[in-house]
Biopython code that builds the backbone (N, CA, C, O; Angstrom):
import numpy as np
from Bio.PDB.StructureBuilder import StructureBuilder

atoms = [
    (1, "UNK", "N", (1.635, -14.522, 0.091)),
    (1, "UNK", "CA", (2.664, -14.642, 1.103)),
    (1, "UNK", "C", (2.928, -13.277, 1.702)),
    (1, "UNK", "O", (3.234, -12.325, 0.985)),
    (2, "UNK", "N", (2.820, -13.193, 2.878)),
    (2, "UNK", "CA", (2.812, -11.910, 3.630)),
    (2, "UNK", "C", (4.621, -11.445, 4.159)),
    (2, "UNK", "O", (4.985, -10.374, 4.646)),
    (3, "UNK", "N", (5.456, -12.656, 3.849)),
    (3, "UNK", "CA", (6.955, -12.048, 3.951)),
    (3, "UNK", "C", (6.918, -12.532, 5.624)),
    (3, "UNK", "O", (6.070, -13.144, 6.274)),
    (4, "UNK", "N", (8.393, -11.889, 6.018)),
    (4, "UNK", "CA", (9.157, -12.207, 7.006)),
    (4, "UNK", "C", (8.813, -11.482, 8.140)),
    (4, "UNK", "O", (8.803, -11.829, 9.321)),
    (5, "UNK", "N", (8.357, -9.763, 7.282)),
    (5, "UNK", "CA", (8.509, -8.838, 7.796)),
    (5, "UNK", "C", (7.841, -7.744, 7.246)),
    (5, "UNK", "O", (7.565, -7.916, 6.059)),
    (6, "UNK", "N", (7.452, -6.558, 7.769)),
    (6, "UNK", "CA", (7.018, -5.764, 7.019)),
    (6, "UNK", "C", (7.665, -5.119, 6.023)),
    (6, "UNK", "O", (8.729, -4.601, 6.362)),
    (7, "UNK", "N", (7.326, -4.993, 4.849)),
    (7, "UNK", "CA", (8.328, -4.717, 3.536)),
    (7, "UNK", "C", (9.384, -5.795, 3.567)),
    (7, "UNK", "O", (10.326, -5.184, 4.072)),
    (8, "UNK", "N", (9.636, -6.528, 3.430)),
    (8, "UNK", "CA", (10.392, -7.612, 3.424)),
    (8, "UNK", "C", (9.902, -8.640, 2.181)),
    (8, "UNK", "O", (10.238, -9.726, 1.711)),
    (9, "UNK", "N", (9.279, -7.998, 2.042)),
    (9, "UNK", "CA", (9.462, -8.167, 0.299)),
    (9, "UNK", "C", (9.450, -7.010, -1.062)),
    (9, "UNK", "O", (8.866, -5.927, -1.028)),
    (10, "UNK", "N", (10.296, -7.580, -2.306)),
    (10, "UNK", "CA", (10.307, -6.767, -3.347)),
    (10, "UNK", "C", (9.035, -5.991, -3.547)),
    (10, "UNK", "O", (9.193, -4.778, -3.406)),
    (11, "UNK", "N", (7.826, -6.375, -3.836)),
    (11, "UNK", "CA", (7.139, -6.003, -4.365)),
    (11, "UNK", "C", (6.482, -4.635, -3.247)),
    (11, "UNK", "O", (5.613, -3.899, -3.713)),
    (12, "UNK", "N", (6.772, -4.507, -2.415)),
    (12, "UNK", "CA", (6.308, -3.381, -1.203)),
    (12, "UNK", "C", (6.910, -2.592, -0.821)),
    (12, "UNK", "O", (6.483, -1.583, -0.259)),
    (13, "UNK", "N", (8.562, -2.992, -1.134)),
    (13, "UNK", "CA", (9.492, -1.667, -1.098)),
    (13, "UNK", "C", (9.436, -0.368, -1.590)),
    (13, "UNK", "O", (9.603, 0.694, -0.991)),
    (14, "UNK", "N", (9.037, -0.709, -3.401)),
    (14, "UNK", "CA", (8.407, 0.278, -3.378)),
    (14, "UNK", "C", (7.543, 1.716, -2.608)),
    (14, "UNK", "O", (7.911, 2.858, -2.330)),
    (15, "UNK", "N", (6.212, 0.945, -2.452)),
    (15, "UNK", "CA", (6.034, 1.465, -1.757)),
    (15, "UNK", "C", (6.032, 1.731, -0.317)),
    (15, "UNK", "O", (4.908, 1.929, 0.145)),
    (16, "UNK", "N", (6.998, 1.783, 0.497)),
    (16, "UNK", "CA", (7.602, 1.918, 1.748)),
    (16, "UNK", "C", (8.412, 3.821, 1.271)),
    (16, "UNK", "O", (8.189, 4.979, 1.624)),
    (17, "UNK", "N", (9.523, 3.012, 0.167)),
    (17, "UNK", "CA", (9.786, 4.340, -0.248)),
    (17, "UNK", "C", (9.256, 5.785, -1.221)),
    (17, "UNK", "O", (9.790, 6.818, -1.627)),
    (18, "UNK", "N", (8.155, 5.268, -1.281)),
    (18, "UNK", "CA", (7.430, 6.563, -1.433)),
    (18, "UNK", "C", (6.558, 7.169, -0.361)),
    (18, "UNK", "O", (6.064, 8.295, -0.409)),
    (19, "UNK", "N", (6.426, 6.271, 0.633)),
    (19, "UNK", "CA", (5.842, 6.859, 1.463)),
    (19, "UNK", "C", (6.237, 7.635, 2.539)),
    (19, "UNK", "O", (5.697, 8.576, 3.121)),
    (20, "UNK", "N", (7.470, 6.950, 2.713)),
    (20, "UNK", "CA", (8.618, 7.904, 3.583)),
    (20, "UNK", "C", (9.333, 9.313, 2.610)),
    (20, "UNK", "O", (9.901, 10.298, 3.081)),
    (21, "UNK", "N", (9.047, 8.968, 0.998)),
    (21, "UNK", "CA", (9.516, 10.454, 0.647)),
    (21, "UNK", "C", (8.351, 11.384, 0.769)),
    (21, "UNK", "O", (8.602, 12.588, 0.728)),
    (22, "UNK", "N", (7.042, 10.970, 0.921)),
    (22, "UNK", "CA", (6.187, 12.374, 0.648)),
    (22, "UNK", "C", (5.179, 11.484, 2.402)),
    (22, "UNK", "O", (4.228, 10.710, 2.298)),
    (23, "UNK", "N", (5.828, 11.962, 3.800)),
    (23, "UNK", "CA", (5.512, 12.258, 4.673)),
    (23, "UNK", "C", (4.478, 12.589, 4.873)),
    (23, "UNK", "O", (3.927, 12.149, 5.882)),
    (24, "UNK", "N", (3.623, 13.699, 3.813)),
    (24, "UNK", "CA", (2.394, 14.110, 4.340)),
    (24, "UNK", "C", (1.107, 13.648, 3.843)),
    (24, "UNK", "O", (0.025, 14.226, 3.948)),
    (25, "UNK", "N", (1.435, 12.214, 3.129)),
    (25, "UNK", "CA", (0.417, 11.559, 2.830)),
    (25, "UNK", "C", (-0.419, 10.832, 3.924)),
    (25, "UNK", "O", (0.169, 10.145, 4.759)),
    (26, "UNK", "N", (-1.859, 10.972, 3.946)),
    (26, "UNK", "CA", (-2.136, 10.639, 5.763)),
    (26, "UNK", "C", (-3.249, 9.915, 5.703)),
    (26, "UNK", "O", (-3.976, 9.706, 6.674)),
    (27, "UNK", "N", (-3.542, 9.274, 3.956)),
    (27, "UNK", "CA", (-5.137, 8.055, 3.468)),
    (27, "UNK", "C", (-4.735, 7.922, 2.081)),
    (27, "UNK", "O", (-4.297, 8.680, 1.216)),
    (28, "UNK", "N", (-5.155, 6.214, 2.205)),
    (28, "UNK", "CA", (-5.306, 5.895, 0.763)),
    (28, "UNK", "C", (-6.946, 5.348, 0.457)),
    (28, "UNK", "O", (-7.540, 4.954, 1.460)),
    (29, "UNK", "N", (-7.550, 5.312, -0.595)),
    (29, "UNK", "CA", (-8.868, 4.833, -1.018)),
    (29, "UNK", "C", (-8.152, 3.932, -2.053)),
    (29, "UNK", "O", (-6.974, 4.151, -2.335)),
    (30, "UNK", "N", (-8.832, 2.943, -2.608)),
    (30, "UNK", "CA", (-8.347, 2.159, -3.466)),
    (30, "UNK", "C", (-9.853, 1.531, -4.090)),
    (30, "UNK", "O", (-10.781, 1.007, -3.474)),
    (31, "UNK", "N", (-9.726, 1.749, -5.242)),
    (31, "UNK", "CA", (-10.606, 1.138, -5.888)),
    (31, "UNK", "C", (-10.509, 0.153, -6.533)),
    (31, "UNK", "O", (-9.430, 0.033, -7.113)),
    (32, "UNK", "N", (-11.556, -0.984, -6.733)),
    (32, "UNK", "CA", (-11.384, -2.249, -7.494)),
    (32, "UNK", "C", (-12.031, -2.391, -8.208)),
    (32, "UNK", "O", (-13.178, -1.985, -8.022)),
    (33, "UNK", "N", (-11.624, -3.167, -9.673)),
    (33, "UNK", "CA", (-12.177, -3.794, -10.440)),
    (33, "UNK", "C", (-13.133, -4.622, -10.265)),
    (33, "UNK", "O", (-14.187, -4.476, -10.884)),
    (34, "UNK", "N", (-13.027, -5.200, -9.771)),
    (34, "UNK", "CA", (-13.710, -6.818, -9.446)),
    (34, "UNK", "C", (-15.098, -6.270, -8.063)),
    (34, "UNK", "O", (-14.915, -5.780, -6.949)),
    (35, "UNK", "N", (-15.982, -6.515, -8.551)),
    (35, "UNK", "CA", (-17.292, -6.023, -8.270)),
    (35, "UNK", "C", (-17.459, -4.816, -7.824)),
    (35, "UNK", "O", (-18.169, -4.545, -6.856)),
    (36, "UNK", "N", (-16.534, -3.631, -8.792)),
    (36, "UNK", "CA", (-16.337, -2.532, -8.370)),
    (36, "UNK", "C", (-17.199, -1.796, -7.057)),
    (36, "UNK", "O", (-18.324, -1.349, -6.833)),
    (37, "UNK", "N", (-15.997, -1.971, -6.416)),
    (37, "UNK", "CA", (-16.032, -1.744, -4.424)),
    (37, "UNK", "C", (-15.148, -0.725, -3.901)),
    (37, "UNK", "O", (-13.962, -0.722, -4.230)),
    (38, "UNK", "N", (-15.585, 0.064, -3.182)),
    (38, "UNK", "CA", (-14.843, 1.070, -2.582)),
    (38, "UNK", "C", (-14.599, 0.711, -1.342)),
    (38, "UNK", "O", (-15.577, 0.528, -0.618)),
    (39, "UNK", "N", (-13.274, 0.525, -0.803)),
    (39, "UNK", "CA", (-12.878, 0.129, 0.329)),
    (39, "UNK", "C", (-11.949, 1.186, 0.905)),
    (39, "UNK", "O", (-11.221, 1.896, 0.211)),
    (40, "UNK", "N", (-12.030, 1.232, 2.187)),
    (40, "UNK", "CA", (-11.221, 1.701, 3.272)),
    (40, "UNK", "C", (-11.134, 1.140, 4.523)),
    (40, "UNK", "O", (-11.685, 0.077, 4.807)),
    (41, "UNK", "N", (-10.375, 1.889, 5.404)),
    (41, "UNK", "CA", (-10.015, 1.179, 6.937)),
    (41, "UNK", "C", (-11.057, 1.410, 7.744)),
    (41, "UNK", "O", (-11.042, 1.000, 8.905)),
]
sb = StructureBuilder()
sb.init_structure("model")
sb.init_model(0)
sb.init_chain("A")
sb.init_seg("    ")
for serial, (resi, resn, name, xyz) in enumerate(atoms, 1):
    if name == "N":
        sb.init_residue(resn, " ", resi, " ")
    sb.init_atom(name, np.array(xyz, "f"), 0.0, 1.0, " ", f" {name:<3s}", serial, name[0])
structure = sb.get_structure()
């Protein structure tokens, strides 16, 4: 379920507010388990 809204749900607030405290973050990479895959935008 993608919510109402952006961050408009619990589980993303989180991170909303870490991202607005450290501003100069400017990429994420994320790695997966599951047929270990390296993804980006």
């Amino acid at each position: 379920y993608r919510g109402t809204a952006a961050f408009s749900e619990p589980e993303t607030q989180p991170w909303r507010d870490f991202f607005y405290a450290h501003p100069n973050i400017v990429g994420h990479m994320d790695y997966h388990s599951y047929s270990q895959l390296l993804l980006w935008p």
